[in-house]
N, CA, C and O of each residue as an XYZ file, in Angstrom:
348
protein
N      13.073     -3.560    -13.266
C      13.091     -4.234    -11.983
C      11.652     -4.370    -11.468
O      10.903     -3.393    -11.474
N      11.216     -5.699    -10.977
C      10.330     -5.473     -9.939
C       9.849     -5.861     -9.013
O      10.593     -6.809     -8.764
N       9.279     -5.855     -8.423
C       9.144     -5.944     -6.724
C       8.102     -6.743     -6.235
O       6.911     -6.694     -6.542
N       8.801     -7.651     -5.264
C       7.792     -8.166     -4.568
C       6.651     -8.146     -3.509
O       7.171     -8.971     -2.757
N       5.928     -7.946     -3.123
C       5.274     -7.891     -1.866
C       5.026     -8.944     -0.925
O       5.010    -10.151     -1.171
N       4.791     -8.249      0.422
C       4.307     -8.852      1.854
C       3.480     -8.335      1.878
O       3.444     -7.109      1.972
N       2.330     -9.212      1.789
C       0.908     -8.653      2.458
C       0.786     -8.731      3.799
O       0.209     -9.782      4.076
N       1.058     -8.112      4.749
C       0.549     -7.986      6.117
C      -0.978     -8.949      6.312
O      -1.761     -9.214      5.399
N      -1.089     -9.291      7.528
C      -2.674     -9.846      7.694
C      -3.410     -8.936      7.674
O      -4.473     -9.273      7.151
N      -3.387     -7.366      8.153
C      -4.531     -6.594      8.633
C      -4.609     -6.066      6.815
O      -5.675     -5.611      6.399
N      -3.650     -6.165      6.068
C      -3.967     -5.603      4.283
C      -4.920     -6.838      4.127
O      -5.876     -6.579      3.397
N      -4.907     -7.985      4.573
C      -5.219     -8.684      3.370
C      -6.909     -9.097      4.250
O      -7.781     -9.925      3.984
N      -6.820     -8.426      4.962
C      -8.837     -7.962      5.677
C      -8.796     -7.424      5.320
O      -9.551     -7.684      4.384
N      -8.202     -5.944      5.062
C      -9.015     -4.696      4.707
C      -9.088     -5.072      3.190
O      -9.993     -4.563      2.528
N      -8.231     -5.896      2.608
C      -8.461     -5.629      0.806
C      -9.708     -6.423      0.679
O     -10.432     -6.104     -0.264
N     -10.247     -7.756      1.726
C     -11.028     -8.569      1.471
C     -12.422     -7.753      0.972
O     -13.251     -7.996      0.094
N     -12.279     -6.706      1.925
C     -14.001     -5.830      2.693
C     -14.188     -4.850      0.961
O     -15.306     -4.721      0.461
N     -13.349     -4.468      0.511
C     -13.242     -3.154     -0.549
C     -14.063     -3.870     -1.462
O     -13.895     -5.073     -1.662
N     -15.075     -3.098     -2.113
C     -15.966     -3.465     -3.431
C     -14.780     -3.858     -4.294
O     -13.565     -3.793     -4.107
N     -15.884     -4.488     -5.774
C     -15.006     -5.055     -6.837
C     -14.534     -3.749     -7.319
O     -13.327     -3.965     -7.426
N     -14.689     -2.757     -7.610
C     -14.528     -1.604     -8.380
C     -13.072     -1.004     -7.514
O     -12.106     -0.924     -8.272
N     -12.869     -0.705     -6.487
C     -12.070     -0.324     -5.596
C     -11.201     -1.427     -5.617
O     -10.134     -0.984     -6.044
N     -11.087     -2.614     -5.387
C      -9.800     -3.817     -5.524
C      -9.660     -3.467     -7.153
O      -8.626     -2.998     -7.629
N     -10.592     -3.700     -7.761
C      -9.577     -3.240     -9.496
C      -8.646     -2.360     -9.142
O      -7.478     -2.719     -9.289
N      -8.925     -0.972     -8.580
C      -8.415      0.174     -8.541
C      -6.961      0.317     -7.788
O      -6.068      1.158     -7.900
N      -7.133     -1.126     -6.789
C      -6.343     -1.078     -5.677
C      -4.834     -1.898     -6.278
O      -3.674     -1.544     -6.068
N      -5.359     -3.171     -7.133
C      -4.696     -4.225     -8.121
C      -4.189     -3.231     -8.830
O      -3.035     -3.635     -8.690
N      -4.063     -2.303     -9.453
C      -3.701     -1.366    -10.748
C      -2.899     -0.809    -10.249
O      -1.803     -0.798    -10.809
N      -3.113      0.124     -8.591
C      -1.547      0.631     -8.072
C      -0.454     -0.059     -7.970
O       0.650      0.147     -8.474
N      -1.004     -1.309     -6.944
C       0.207     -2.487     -6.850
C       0.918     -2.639     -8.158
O       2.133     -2.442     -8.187
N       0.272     -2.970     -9.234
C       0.712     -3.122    -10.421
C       1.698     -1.667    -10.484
O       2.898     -1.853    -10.691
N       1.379     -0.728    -10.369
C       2.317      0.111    -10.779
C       3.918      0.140     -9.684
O       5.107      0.218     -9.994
N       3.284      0.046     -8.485
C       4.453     -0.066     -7.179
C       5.739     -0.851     -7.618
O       6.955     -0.673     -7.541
N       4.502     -2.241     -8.343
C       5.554     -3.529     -8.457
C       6.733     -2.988     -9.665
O       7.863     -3.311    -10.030
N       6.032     -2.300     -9.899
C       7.061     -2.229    -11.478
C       7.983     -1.099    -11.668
O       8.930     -0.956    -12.440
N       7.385     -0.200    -10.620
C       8.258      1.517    -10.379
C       9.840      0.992    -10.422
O       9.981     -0.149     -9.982
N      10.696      1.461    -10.751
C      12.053      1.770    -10.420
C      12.051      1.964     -9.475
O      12.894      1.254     -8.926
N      11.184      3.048     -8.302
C      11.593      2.999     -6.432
C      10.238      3.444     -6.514
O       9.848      4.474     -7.065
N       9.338      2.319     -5.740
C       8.315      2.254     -5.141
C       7.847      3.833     -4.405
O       6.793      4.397     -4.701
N       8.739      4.322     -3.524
C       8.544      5.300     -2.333
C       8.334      6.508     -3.124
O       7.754      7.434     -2.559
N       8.789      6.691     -4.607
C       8.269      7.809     -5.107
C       7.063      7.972     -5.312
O       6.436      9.023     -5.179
N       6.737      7.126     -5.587
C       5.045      6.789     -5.473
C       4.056      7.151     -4.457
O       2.842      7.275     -4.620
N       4.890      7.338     -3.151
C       3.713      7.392     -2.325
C       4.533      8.717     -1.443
O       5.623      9.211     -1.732
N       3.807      9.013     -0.530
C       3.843     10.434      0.550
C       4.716      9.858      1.785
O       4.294      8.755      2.133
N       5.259     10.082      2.155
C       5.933      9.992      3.206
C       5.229     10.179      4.655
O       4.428     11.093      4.851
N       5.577      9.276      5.614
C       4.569      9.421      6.967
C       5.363      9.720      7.874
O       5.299      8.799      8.689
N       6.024     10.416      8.188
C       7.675     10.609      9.586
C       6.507     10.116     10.461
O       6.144      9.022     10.029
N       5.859     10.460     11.407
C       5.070      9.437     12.510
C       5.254      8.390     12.804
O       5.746      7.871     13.806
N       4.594      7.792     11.334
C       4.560      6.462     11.572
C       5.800      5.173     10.832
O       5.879      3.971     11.088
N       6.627      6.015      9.877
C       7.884      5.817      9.295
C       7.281      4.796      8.103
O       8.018      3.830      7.904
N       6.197      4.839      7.364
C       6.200      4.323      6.468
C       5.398      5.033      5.147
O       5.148      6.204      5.434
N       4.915      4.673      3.769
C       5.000      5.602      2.545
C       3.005      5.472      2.648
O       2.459      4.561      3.270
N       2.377      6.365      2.047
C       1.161      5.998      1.852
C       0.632      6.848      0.428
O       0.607      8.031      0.087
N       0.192      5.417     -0.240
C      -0.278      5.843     -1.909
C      -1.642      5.736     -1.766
O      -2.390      4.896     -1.267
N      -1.868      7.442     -2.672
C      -3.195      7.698     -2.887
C      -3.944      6.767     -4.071
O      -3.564      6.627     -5.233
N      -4.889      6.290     -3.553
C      -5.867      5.372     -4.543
C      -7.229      6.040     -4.304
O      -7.839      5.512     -3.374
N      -7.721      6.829     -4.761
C      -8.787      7.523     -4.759
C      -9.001      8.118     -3.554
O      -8.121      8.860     -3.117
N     -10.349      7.874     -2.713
C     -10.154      8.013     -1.018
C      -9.629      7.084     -0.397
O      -9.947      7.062      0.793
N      -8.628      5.934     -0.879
C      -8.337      4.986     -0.385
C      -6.684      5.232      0.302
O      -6.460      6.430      0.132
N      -5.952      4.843      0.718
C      -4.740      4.796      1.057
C      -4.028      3.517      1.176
O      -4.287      2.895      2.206
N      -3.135      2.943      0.310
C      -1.953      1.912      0.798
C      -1.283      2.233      1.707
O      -1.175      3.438      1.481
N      -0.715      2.040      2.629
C       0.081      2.052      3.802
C       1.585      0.996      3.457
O       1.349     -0.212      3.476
N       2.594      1.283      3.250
C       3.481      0.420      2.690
C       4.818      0.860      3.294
O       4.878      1.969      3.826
N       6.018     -0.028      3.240
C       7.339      0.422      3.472
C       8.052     -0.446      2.139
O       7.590     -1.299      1.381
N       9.064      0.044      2.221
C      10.028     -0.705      1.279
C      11.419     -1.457      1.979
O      12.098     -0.944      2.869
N      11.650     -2.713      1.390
C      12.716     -3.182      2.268
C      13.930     -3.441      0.575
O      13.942     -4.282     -0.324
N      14.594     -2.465      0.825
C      15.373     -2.771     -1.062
C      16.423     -3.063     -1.239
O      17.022     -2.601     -2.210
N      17.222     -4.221     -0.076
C      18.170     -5.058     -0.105
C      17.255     -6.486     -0.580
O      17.667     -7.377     -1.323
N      15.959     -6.411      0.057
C      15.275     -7.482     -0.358
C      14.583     -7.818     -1.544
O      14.204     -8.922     -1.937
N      14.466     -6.574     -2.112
C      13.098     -6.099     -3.053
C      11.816     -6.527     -2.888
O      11.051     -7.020     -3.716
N      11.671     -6.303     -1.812
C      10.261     -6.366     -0.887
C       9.201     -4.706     -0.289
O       9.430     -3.812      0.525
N       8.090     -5.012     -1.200
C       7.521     -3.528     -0.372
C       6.595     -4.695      0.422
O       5.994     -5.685      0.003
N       6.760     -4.130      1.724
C       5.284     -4.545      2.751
C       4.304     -3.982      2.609
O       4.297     -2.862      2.099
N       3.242     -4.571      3.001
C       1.963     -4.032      2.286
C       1.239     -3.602      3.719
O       1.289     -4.565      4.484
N       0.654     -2.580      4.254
C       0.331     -3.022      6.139
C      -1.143     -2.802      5.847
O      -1.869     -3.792      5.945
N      -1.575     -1.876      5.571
C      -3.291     -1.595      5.054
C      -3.491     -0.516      3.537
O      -2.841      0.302      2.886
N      -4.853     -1.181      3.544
C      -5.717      0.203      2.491
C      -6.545     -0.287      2.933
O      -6.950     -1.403      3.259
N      -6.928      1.209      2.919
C      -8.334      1.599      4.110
C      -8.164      3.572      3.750
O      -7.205      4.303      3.504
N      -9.359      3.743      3.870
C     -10.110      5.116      3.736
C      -9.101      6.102      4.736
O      -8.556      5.911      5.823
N      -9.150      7.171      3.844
C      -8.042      8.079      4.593
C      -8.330      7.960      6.146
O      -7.613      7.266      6.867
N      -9.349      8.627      6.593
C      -9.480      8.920      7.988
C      -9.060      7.408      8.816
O      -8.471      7.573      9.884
N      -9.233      6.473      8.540
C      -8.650      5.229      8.828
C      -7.229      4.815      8.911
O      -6.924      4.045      9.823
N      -6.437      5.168      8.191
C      -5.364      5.143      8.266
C      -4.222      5.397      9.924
O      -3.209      4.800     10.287
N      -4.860      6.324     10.438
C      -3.967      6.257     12.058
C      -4.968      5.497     12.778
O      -4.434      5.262     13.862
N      -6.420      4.851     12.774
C      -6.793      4.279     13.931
C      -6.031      2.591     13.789
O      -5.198      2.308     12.928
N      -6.523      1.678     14.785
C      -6.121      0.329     15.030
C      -6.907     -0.343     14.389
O      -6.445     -1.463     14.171
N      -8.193     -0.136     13.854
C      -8.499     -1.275     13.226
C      -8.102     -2.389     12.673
O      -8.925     -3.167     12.191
């Protein structure tokens, strides 16, 4: 099975800003998300903020899964400490 994504607008700034080396890195998870049997094992769980976040080096995906749709949303990756501000 595999899965589609929604890139959110604020993912698809923050993926713009990331060096080439870090989007390889970032392209290679997706690649794995897309293709997991269930995405959410993949990533840590956020009760706060109710959605999954996969470690990519110091980086973080920020994602939910919608799996009537087979849709993961994509909301940011961005540097851990980044992850709860608004940017």
């Amino acid at each position: 099975m595999t899965w589609d994504f929604y890139r959110k607008s604020q993912f698809l700034k923050q993926f713009k800003k990331l060096d080439s080396q870090t989007k390889k890195r970032v392209n290679s998870a997706l690649e794995e998300l897309a293709n997991s049997e269930n995405p959410t094992s993949l990533g840590i769980y956020k009760p706060d903020m109710r959605v999954f976040a996969y470690n990519v080096g110091k980086y973080r995906i920020i994602f939910s899964v919608r799996y009537s749709e087979n849709i993961v949303d994509l909301y940011r990756v961005c540097d851990h400490k980044s992850v709860y501000s608004k940017d």
